[in-house]
Biopython code that builds the backbone (N, CA, C, O; Angstrom):
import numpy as np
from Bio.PDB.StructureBuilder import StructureBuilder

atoms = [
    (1, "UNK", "N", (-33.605, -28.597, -89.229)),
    (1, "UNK", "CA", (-32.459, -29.404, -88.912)),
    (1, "UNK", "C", (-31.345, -28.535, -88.341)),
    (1, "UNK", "O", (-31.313, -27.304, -88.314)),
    (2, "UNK", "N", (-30.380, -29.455, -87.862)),
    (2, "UNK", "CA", (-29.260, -28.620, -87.142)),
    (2, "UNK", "C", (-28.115, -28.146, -88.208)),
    (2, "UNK", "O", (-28.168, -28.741, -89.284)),
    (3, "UNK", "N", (-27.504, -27.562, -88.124)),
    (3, "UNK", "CA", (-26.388, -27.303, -88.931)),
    (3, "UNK", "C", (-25.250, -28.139, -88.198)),
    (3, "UNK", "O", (-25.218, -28.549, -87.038)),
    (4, "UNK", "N", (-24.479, -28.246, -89.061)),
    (4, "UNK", "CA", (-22.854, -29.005, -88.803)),
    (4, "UNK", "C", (-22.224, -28.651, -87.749)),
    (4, "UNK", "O", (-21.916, -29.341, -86.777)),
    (5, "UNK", "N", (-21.988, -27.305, -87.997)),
    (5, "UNK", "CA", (-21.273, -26.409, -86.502)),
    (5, "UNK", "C", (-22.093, -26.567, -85.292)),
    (5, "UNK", "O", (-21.642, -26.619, -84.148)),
    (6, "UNK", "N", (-23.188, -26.632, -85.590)),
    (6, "UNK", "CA", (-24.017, -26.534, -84.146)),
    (6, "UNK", "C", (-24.015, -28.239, -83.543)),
    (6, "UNK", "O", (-24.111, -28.641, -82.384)),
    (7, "UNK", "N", (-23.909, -28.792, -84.467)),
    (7, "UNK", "CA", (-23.641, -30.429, -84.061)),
    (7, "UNK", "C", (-22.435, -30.549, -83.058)),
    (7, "UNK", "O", (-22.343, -30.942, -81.895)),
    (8, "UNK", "N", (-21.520, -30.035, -84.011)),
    (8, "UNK", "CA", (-19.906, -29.868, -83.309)),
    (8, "UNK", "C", (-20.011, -29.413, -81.758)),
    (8, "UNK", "O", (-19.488, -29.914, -80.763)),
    (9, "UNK", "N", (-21.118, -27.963, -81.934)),
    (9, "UNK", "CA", (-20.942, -27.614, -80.535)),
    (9, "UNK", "C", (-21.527, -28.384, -79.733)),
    (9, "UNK", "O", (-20.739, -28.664, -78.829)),
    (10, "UNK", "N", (-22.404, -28.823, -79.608)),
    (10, "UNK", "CA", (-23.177, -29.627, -78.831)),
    (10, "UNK", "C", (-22.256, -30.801, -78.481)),
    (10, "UNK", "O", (-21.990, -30.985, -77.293)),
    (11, "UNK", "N", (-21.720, -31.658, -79.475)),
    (11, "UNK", "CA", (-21.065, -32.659, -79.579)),
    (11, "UNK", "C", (-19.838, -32.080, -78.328)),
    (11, "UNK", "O", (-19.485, -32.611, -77.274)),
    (12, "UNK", "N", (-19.606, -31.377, -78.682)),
    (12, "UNK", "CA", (-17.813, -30.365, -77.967)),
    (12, "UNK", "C", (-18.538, -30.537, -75.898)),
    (12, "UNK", "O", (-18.148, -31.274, -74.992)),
    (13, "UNK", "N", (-19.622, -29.510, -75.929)),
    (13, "UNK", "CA", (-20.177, -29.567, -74.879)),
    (13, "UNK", "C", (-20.637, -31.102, -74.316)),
    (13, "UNK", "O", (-20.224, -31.552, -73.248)),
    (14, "UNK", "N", (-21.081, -31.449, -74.749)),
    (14, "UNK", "CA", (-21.468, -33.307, -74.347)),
    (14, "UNK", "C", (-19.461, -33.241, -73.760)),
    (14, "UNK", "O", (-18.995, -33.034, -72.640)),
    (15, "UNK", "N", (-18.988, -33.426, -74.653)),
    (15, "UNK", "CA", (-17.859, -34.056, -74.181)),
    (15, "UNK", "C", (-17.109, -33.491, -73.125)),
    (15, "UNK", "O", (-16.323, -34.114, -72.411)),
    (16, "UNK", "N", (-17.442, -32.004, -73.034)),
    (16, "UNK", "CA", (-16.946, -31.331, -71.845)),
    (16, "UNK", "C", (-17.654, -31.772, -70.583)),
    (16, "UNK", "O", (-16.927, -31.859, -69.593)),
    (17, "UNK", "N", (-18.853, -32.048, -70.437)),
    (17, "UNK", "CA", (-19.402, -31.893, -69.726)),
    (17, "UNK", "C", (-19.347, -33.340, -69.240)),
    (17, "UNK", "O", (-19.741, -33.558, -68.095)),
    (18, "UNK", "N", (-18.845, -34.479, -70.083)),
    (18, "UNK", "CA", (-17.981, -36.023, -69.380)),
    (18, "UNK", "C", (-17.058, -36.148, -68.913)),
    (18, "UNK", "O", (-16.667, -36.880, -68.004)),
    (19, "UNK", "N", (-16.417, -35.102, -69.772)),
    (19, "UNK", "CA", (-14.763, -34.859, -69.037)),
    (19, "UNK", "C", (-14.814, -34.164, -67.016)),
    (19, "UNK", "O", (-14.136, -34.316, -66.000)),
    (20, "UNK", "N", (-15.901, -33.510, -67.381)),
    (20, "UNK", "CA", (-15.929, -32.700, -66.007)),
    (20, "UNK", "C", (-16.925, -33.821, -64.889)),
    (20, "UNK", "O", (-16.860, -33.749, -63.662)),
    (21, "UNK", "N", (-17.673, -34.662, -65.537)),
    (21, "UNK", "CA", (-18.563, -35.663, -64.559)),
    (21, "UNK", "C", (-17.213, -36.660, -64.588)),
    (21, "UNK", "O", (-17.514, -37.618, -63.876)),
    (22, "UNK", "N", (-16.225, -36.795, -64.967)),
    (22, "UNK", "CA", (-15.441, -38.039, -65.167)),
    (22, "UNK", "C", (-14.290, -37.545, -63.728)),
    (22, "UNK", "O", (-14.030, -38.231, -62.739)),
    (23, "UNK", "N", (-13.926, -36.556, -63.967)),
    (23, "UNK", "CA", (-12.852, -35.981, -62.999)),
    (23, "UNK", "C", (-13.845, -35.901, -61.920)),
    (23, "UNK", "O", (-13.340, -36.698, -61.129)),
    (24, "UNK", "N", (-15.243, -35.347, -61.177)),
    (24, "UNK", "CA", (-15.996, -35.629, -60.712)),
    (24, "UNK", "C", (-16.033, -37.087, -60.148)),
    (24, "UNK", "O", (-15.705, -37.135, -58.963)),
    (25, "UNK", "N", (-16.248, -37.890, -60.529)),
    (25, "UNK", "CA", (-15.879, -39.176, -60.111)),
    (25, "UNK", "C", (-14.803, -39.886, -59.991)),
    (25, "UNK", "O", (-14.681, -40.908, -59.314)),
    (26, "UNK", "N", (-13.863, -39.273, -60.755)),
    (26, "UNK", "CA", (-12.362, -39.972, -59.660)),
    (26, "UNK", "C", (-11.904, -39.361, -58.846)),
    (26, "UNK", "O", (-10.982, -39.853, -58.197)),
    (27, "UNK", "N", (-12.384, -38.015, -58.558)),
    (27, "UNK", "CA", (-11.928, -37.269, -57.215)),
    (27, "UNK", "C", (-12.692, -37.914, -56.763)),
    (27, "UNK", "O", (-12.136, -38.324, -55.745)),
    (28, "UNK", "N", (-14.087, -38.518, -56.815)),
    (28, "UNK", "CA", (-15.017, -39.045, -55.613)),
    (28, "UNK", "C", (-14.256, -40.352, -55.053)),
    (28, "UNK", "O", (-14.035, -40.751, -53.909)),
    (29, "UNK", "N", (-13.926, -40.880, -56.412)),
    (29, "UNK", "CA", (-13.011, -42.420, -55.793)),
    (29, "UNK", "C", (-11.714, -42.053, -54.946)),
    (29, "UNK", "O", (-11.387, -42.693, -53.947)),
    (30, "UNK", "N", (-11.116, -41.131, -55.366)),
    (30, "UNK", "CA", (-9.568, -41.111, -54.793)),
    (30, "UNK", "C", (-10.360, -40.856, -53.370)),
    (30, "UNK", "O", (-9.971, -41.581, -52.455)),
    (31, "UNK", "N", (-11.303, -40.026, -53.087)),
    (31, "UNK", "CA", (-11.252, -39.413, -51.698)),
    (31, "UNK", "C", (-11.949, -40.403, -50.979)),
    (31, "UNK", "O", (-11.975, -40.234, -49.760)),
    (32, "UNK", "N", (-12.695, -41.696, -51.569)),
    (32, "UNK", "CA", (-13.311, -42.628, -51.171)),
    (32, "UNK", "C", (-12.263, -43.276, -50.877)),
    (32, "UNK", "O", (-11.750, -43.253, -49.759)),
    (33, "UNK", "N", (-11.871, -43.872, -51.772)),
    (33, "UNK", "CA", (-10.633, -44.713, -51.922)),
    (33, "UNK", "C", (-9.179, -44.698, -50.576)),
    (33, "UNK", "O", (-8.400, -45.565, -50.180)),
    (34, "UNK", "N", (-9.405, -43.179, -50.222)),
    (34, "UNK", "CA", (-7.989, -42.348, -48.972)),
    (34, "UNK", "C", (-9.246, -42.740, -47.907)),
    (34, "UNK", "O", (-8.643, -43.344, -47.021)),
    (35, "UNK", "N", (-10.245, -42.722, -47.643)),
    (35, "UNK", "CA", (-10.874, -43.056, -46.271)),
    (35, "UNK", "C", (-10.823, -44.605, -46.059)),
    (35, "UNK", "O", (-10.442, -45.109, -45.002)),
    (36, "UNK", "N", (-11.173, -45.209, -46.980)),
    (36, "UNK", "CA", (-10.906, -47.089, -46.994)),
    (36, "UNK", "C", (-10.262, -47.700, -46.325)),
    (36, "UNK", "O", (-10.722, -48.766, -45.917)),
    (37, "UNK", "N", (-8.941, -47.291, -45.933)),
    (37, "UNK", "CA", (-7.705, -47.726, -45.368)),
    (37, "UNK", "C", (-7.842, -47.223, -43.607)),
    (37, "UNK", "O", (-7.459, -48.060, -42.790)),
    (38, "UNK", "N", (-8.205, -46.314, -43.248)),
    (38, "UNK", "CA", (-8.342, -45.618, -42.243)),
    (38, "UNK", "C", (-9.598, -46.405, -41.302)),
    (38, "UNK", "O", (-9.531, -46.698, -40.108)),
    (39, "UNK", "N", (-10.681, -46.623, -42.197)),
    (39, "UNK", "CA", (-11.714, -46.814, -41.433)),
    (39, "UNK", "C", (-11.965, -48.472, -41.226)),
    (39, "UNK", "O", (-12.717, -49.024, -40.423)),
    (40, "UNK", "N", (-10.918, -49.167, -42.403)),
    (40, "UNK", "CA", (-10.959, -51.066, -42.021)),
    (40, "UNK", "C", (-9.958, -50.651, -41.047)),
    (40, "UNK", "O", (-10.010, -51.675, -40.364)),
    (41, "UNK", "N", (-8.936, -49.805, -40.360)),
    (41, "UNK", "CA", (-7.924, -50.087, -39.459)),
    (41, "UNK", "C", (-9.092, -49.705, -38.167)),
    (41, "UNK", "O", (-9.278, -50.408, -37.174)),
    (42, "UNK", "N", (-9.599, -48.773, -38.397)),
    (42, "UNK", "CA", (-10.490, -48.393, -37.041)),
    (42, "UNK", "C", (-11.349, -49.606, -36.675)),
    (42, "UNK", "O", (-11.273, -49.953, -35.496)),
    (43, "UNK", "N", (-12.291, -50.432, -37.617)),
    (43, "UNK", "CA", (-13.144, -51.189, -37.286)),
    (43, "UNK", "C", (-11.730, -52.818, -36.939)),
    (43, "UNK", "O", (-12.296, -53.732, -36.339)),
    (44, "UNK", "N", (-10.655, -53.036, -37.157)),
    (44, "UNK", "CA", (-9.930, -53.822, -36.745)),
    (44, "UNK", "C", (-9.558, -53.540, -35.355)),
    (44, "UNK", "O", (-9.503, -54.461, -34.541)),
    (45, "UNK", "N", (-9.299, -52.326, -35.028)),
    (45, "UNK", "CA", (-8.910, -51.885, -34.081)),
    (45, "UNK", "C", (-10.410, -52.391, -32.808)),
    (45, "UNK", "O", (-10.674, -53.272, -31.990)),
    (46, "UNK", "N", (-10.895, -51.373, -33.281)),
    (46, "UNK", "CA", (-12.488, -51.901, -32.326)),
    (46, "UNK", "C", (-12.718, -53.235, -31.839)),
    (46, "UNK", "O", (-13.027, -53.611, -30.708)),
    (47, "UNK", "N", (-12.435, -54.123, -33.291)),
    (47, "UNK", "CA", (-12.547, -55.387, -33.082)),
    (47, "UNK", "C", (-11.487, -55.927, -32.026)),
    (47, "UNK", "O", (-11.716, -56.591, -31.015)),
    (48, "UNK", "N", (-10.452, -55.540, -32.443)),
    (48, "UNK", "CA", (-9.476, -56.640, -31.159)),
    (48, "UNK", "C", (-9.543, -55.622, -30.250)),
    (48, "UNK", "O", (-8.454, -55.704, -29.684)),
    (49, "UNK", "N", (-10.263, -54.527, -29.655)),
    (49, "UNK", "CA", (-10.188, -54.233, -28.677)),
    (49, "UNK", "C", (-11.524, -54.518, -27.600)),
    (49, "UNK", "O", (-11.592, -54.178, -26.419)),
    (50, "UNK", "N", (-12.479, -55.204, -28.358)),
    (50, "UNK", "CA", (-13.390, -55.851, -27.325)),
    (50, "UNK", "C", (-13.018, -57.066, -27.787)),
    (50, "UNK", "O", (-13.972, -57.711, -27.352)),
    (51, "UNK", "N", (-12.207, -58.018, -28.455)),
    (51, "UNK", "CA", (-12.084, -58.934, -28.062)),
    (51, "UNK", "C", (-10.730, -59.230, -26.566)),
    (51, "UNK", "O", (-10.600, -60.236, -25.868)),
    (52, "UNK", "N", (-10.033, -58.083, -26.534)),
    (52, "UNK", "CA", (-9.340, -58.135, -25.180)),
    (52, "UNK", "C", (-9.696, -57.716, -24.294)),
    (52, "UNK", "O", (-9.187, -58.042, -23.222)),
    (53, "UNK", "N", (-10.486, -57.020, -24.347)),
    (53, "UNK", "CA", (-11.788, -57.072, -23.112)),
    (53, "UNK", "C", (-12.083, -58.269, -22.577)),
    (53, "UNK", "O", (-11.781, -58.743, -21.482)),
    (54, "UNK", "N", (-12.777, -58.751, -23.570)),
    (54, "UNK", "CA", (-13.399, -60.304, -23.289)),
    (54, "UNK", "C", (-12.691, -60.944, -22.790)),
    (54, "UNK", "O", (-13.107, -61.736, -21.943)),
    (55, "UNK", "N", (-10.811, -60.843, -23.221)),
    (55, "UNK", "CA", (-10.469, -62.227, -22.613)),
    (55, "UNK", "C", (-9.672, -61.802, -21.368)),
    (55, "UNK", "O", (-9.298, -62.590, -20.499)),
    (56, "UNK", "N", (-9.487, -60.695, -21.369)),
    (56, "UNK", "CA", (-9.181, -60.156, -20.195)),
    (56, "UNK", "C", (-10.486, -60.364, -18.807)),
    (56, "UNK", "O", (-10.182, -60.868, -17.726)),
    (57, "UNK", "N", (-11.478, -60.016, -19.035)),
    (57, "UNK", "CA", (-12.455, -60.627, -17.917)),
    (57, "UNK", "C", (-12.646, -61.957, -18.001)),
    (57, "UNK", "O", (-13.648, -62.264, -17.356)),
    (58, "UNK", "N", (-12.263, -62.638, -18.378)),
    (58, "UNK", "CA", (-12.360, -64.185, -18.809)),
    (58, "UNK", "C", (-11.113, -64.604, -17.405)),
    (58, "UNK", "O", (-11.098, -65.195, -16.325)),
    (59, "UNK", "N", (-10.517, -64.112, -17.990)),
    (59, "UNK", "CA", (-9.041, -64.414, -17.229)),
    (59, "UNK", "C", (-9.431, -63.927, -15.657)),
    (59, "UNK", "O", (-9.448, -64.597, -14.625)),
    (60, "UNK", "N", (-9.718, -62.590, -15.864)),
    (60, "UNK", "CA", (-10.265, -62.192, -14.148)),
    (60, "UNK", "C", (-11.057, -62.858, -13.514)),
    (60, "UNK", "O", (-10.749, -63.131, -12.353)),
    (61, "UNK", "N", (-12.433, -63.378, -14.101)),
    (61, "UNK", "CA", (-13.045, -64.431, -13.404)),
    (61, "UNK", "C", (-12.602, -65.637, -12.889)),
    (61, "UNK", "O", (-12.937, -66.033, -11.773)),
    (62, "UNK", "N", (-11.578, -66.482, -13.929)),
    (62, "UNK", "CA", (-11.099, -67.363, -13.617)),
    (62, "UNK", "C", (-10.035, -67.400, -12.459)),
    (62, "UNK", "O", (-9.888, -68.305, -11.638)),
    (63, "UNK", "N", (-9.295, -66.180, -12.568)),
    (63, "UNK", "CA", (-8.485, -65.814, -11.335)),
    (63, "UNK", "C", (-9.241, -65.567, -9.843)),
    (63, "UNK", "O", (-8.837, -65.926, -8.737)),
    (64, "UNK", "N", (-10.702, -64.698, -10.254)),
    (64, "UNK", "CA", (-11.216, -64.893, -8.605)),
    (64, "UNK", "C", (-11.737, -65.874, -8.183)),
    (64, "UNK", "O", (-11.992, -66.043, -6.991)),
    (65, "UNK", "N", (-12.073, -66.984, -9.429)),
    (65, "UNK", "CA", (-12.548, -68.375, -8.855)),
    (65, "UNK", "C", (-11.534, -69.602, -8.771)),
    (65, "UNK", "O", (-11.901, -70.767, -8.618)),
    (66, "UNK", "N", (-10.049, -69.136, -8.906)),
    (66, "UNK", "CA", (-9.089, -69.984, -8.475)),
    (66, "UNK", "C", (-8.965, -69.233, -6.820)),
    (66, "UNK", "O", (-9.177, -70.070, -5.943)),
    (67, "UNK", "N", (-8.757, -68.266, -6.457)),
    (67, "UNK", "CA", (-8.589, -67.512, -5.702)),
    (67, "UNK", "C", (-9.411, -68.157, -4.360)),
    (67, "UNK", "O", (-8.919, -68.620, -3.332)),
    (68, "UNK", "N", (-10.753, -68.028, -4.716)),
    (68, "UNK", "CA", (-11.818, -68.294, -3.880)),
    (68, "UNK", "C", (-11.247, -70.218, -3.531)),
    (68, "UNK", "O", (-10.923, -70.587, -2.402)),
    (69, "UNK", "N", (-11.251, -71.045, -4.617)),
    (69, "UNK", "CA", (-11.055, -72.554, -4.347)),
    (69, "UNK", "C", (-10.396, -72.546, -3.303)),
    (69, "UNK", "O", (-10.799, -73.126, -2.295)),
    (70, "UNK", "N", (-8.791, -71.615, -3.368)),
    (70, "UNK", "CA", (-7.544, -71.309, -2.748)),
    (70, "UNK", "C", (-8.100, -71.086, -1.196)),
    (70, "UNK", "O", (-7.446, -71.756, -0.396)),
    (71, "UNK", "N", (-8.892, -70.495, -0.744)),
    (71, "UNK", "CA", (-9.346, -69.819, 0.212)),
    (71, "UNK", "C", (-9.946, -70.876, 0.564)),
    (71, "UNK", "O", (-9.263, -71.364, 1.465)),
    (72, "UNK", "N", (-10.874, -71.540, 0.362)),
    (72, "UNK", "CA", (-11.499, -72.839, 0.825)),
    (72, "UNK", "C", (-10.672, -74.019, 0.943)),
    (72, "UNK", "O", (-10.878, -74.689, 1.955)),
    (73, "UNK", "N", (-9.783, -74.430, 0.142)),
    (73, "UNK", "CA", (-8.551, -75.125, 0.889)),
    (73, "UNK", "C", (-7.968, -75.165, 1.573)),
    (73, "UNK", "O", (-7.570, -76.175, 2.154)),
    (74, "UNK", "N", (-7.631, -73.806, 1.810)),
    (74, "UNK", "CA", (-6.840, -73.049, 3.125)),
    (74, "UNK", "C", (-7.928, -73.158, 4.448)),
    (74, "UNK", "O", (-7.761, -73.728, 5.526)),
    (75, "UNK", "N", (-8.850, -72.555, 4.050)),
    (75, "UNK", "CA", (-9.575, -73.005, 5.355)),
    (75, "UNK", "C", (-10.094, -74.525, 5.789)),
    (75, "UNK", "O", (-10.346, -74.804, 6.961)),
    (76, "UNK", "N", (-10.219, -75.459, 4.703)),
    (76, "UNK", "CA", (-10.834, -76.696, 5.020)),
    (76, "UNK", "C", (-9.158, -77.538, 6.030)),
    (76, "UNK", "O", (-9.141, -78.219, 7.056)),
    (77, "UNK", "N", (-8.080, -77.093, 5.189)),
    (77, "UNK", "CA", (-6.614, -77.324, 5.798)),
    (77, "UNK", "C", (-6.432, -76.872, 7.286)),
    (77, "UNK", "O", (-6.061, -77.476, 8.292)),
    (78, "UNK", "N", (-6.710, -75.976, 7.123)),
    (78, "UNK", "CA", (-6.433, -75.196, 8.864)),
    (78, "UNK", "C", (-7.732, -75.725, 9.926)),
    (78, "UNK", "O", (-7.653, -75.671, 11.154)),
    (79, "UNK", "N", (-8.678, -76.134, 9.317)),
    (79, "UNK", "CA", (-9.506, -76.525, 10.254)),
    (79, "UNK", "C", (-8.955, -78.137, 10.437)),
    (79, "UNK", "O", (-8.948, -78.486, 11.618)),
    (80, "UNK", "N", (-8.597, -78.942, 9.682)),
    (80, "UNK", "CA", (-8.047, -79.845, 9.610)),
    (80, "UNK", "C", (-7.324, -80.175, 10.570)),
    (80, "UNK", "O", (-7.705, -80.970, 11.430)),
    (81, "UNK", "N", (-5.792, -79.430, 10.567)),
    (81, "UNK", "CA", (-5.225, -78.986, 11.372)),
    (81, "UNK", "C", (-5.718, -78.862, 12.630)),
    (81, "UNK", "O", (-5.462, -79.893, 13.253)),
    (82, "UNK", "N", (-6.359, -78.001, 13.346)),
    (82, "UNK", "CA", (-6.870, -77.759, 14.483)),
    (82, "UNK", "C", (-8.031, -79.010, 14.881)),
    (82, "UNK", "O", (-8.544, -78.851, 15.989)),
    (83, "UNK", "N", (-8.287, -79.681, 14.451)),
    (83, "UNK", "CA", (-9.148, -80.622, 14.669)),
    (83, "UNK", "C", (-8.070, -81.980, 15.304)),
    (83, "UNK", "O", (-8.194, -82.635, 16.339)),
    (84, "UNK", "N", (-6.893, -82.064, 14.090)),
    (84, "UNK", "CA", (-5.900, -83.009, 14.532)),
    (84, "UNK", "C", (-5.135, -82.295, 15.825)),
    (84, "UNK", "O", (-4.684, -83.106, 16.634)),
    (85, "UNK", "N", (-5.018, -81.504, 15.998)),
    (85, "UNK", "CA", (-4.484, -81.066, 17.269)),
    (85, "UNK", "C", (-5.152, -81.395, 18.533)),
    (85, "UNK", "O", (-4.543, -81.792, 19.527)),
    (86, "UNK", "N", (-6.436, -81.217, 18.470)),
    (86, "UNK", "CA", (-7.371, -81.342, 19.746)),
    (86, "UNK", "C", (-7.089, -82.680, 19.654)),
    (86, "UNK", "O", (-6.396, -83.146, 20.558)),
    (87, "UNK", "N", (-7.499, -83.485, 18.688)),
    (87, "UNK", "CA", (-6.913, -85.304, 19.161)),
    (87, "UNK", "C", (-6.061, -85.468, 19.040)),
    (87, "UNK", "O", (-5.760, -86.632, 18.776)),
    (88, "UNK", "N", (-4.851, -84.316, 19.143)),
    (88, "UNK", "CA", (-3.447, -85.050, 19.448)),
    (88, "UNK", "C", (-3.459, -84.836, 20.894)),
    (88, "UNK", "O", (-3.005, -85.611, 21.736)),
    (89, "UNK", "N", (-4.170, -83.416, 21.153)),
    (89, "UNK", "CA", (-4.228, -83.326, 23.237)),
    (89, "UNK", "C", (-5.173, -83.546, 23.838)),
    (89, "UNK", "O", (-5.461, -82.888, 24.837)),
    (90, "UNK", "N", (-6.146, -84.857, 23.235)),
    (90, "UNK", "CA", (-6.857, -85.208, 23.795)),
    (90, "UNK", "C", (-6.315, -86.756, 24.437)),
    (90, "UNK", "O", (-6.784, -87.338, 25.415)),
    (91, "UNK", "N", (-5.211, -87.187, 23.574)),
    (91, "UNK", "CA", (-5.331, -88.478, 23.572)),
    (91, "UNK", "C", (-3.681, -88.451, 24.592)),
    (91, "UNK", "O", (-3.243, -89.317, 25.350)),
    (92, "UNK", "N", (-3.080, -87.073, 24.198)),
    (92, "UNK", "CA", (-2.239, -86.948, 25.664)),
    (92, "UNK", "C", (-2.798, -87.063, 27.075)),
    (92, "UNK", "O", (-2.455, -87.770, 28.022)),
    (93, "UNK", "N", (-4.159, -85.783, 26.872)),
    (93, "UNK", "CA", (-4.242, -86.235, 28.513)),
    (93, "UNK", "C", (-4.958, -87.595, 28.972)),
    (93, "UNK", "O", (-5.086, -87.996, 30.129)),
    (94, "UNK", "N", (-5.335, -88.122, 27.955)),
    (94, "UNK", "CA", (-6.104, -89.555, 28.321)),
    (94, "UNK", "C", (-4.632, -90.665, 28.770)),
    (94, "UNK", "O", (-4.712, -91.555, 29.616)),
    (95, "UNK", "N", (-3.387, -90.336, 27.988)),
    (95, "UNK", "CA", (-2.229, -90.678, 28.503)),
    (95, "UNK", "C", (-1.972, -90.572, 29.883)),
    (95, "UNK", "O", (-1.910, -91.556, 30.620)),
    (96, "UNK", "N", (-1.773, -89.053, 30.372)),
    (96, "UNK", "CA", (-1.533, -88.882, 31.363)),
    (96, "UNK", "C", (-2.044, -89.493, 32.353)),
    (96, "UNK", "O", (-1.395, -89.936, 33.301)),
    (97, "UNK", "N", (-3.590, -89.586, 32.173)),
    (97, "UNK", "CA", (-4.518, -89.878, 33.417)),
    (97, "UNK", "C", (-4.228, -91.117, 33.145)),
    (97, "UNK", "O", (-3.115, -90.590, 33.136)),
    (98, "UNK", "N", (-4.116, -91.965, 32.968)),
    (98, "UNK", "CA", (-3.727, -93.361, 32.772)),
    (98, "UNK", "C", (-2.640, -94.091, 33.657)),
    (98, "UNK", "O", (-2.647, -95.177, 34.236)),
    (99, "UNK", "N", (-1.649, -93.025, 33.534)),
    (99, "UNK", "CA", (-0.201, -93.214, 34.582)),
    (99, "UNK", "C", (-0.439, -92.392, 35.778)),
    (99, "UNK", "O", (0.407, -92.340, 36.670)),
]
sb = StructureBuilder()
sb.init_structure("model")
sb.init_model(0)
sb.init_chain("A")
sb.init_seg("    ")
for serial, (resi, resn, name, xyz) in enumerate(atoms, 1):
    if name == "N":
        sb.init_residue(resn, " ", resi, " ")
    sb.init_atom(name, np.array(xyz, "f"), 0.0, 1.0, " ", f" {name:<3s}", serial, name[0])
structure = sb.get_structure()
């Protein structure tokens, strides 16, 4: 059997050796705990930065396909235009020759 004292020591050591796994694990938490904050701001960050990506090309597309409509109005207008012109001087000189 063990003796008393040798209980003690053992007992003494056990407890040292919790005390030292215990500080062991709250330095692990504190230093866990100091990255936590850093790395939800990075993955927030990431996040709204491809979501303004997204809506930023969202927006660009929609701008070159207002753009483009713009351009086809303009031209369907100006041909318009020039079409009403020829029968505005067509129907002059059919005037003229008339008198």
């Amino acid at each position: 059997m063990t003796s008393q004292k040798q209980n003690v020591q053992t007992d003494g050591s056990i407890l040292a050796t919790r005390d030292k796994n215990s500080v062991k694990f709250r330095g692990g938490l504190k230093f866990i705990s100091s990255l936590l904050l850093p790395f939800a701001l990075g993955i927030f960050t990431v996040g709204v930065t491809f979501q303004q990506q997204s809506a930023v090309k969202q927006q660009r597309d929609d701008d070159r396909e207002a753009a483009e409509q713009q351009h086809i109005n303009d031209r369907n207008a100006s041909q318009q235009q020039r079409d009403q012109e020829k029968q505005a001087e067509l129907q002059l000189r059919l005037l003229k020759l008339r008198f």
